[in-house]
C-alpha positions in Angstrom: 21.3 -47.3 -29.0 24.9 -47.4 -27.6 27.4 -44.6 -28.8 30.9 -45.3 -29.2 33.5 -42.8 -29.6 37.2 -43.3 -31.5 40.0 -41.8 -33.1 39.9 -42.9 -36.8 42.9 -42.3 -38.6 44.4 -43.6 -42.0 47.8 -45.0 -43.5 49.1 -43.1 -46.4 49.6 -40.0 -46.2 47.8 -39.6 -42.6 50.0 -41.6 -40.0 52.9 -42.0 -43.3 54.1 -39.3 -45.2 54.5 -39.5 -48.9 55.2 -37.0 -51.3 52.0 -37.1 -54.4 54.4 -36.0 -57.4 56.2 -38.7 -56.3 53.7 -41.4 -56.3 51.3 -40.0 -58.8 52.5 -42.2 -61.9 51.3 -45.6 -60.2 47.9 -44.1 -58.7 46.4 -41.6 -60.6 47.4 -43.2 -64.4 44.9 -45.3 -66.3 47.0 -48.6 -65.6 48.0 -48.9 -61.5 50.5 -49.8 -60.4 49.3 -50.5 -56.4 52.5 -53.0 -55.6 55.1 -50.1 -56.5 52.9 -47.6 -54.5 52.9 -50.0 -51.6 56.4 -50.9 -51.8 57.4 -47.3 -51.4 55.3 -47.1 -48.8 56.7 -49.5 -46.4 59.4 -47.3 -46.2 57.5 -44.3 -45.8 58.5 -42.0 -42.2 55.8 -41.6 -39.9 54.3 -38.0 -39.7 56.2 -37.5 -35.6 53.1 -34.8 -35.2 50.9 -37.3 -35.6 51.8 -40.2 -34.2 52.4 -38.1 -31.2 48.9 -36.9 -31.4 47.5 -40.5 -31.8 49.8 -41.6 -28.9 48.5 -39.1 -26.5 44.8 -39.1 -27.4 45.3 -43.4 -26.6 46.8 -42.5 -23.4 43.6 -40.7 -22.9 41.6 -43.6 -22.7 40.4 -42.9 -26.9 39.7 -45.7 -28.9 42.0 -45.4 -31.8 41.0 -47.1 -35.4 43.7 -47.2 -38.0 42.6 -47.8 -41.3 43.8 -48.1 -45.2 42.6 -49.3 -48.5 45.0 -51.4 -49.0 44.3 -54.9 -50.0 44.4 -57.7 -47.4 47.8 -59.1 -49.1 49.6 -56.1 -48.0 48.0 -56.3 -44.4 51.6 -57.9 -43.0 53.6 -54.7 -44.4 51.1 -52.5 -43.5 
């Protein structure tokens, strides 16, 4: 069996910050409220220390994998 090594790393709240007081009301409520959590989030700052990080492991030569749950109708803002 081949091994493959990467660099998995996620969306929210890995490669963009966001603050969980201020988001908590549309995700952790009994109704969500996903479009107004991903509408803040596509104007959410990177996290600099991390995307630096990312950026030098790729220069590396490491496969980087960026994931998020997000649905596929937010993959464009994503």
């Amino acid at each position: 069996m081949k091994k493959y090594s990467a660099v998995i790393v996620d969306v929210d709240g890995t490669l963009a910050e966001f603050d969980p007081e201020e988001v908590r009301h549309w995700v952790l409520g009994e109704e969500k409220h996903w479009d107004a959590f991903f509408d803040h989030m596509e104007t959410a700052a990177p996290i600099d220390a991390v995307v630096k990080l990312v950026r030098i492991l790729h220069q590396q030569g490491q496969k980087i994998l960026i994931c998020s749950g997000r649905p596929e109708t937010h993959m464009a803002r994503t």
